[in-house]
N, C-alpha and C positions, 0 to 999 in steps of 0.2 A: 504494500500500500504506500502510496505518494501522496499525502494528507497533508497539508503546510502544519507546521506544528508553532504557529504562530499566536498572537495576538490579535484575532476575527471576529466577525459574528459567526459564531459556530452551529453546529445542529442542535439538537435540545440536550443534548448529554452538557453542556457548557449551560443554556438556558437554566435547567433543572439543576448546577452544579449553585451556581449564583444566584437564582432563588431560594437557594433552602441554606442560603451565609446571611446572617441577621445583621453583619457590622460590615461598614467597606473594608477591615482588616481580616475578616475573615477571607471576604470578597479577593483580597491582592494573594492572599495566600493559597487562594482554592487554582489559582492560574498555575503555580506551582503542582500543587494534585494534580492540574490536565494534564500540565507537561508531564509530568510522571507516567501520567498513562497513557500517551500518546511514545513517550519511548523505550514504553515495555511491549509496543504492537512489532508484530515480526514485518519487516520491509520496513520498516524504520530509517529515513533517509536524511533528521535535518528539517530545515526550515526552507519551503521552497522560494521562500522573498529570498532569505542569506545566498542562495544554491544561483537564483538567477540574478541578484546582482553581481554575480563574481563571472557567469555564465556568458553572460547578454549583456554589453553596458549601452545597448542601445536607449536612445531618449527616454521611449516608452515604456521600457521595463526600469531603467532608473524613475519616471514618476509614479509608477505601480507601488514600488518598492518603500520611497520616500510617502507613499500616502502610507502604507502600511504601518511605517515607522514613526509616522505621527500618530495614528491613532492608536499603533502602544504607549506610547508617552505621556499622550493627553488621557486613555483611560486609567493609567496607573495615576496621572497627578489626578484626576479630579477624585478618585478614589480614596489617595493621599490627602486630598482637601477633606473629605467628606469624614476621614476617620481624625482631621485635628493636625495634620500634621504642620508643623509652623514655616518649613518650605517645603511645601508638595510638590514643586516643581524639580528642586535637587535632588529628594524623596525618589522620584519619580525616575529620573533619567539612572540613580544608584539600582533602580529596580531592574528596568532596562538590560543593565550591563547582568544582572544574576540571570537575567532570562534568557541572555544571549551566549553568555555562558556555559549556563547550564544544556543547552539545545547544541553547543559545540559541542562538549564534553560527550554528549550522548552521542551524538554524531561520529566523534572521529574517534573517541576510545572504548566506544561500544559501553558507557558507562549509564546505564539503566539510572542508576541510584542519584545523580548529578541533579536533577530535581529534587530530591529529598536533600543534599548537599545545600542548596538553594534557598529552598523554602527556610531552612535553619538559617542563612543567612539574614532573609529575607526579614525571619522574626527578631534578630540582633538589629534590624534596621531600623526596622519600625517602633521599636521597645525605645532605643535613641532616640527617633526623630517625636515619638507621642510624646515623651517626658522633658523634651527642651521646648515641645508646645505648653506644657504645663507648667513652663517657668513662668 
């Protein structure tokens, strides 16, 4: 299977993932659960945005690509706004980089687990970024 393992609107398994998280923190960490299960599927290839910006730098697959990567950005900050964070937007691109991360990791060392790796991150991030909102 060749499934972008990105940051989309996804089919109802994401729908029903994110409806049944009560908080946006729950919400940023359950992206981490997809990816998990999205890199324990067999054919597991990687993120098709990552795959064809490196592929294709043509115009059109570069503004494919860059629209994608905004709308990880913007729903991990608004998300980040919404749980408190005092910059959502920093919050946000630090999220980014674990998701991008973790989706290589799976990709090129066949390492399954690199979303669980992540997600723990993920939670040191955001335990920092709620508690310097609450100063």
């Amino acid at each position: 299977m060749d499934r972008p393992v990105c940051i989309v609107k996804r089919p109802a398994s994401s729908a029903t993932r994110s409806g049944s998280c009560a908080t946006p923190r729950e919400r940023i960490l359950s992206v981490f659960d997809l990816l998990g299960e999205s890199f324990a599927e067999s054919g597991f290839r990687g993120c098709a945005f990552q795959r064809a910006s490196a592929e294709a730098p043509a115009a059109s697959v570069r503004a494919v690509v860059h629209a994608a990567r905004d709308f990880a950005r913007s729903t991990f900050a608004e998300l980040a706004r919404e749980a408190g964070a005092a910059d959502p937007d920093g919050l946000a691109k630090q999220l980014v980089v674990l998701y991008d991360g973790a989706t290589i990791a799976a990709q090129l060392d066949h390492d399954t687990a690199a979303a669980t790796t992540a997600r723990s991150m993920a939670v040191a991030l955001l335990d920092a970024a709620l508690v310097r909102a609450e100063r």
